[in-house]
C-alpha positions as CSV (number, residue, x, y, z in Angstrom):
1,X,-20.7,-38.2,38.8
2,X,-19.2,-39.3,35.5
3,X,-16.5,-41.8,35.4
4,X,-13.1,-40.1,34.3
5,X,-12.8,-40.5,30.6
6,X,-10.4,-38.6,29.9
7,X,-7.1,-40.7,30.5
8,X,-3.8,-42.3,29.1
9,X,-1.6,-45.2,30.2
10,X,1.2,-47.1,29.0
11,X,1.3,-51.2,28.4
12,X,4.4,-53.4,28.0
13,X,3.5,-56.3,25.3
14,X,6.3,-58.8,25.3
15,X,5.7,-61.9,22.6
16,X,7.9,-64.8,23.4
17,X,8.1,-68.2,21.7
18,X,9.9,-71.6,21.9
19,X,12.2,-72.4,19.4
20,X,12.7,-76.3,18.2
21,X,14.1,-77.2,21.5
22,X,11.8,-75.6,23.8
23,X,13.9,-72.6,24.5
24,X,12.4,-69.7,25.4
25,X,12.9,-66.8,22.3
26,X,11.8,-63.3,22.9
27,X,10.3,-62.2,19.4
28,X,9.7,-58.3,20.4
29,X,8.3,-56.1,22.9
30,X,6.3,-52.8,22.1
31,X,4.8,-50.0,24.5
32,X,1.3,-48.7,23.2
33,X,0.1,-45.7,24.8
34,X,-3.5,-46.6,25.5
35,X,-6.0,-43.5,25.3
36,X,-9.7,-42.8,24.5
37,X,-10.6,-41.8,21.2
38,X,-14.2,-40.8,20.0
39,X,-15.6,-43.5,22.5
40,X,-13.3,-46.1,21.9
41,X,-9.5,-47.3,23.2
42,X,-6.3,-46.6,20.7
43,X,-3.1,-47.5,21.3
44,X,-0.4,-45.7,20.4
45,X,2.9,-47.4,19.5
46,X,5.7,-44.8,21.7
47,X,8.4,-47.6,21.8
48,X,10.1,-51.1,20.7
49,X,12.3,-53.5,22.7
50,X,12.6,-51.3,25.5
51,X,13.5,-48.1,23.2
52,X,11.8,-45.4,21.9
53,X,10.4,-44.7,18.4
54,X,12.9,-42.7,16.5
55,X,13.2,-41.3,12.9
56,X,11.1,-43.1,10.3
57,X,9.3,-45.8,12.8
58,X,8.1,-42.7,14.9
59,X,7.0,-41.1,11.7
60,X,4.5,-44.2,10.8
61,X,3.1,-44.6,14.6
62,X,2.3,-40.7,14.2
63,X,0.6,-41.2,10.8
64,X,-1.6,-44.3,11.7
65,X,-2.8,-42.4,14.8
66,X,-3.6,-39.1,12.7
67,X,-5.2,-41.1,10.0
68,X,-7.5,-43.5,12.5
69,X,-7.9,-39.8,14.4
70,X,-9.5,-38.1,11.5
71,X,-11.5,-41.3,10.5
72,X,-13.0,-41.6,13.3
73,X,-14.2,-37.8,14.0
74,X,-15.8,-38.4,10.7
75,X,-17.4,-41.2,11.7
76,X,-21.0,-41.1,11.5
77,X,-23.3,-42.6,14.4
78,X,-23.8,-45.8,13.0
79,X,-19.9,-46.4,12.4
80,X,-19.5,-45.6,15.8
81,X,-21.9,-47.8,17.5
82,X,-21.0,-50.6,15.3
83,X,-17.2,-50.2,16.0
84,X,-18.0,-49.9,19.8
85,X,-19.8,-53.2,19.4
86,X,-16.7,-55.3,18.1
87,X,-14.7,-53.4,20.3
88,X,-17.0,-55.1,23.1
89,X,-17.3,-57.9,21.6
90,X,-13.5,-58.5,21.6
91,X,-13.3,-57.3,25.5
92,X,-16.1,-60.2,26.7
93,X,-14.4,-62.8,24.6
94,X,-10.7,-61.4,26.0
95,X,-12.8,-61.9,29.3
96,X,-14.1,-65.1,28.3
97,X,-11.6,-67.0,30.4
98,X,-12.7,-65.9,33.9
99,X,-15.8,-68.0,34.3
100,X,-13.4,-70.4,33.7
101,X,-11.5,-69.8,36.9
102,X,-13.2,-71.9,40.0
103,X,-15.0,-69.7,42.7
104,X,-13.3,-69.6,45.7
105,X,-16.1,-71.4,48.6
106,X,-16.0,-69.8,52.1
C-alpha cells in the first residue's frame, strides 16, 4: 500500500514582532495552499490578513505557481533529486529542534 500522495491543505502563517517597547505588532498573515508537485511540497499563496487574493495579487500567486509548475515538469532527473535533497535538507534542520526536547523517563 502506497502512502496517499495525492493531497492539499491549507496553513495560516502569522509573523509578529515587538516594536521599541516590547509591544506585540502583527506584521502580516498569509494562507499557502500546500500541495505536491513533481515530488516535492508547493505552497500556494490563496489569501492575506485573513482575506482572499483578489485582482492583481491573485494574478501573481497564479503566475508563480504556473511558472515553478512548468519548470519543474521539465526538470530533468538530476534537478529533481537535487531539489528533493535541499528540500530535505531544510525539513531535518526545521526538525533540528526536537532532539532538543528532554525525553520524558517512565
Amino acid at each position: 500500500m502506497r502512502p496517499a500522495e495525492d493531497y492539499t491543505y491549507t496553513e495560516n502563517q502569522r509573523t509578529e514582532t515587538l516594536d521599541k517597547l516590547r509591544r506585540r505588532r502583527q506584521d502580516g498573515d498569509h494562507d499557502p495552499r500546500r500541495r505536491k508537485l513533481y515530488g516535492g511540497q508547493y505552497g500556494r499563496r490563496i489569501a492575506k490578513n485573513g482575506r482572499p487574493l483578489a485582482g492583481r495579487e491573485k494574478e501573481k500567486a497564479d503566475e508563480e505557481f504556473e511558472r515553478e509548475f512548468r519548470k519543474r515538469q521539465t526538470e530533468s532527473p538530476e534537478q529533481r533529486a537535487k531539489r528533493e535533497a535541499e528540500q530535505e535538507k531544510d525539513r531535518a534542520e526545521a526538525r533540528k529542534f526536537l532532539h532538543e526536547i528532554p525525553r520524558p523517563v517512565f
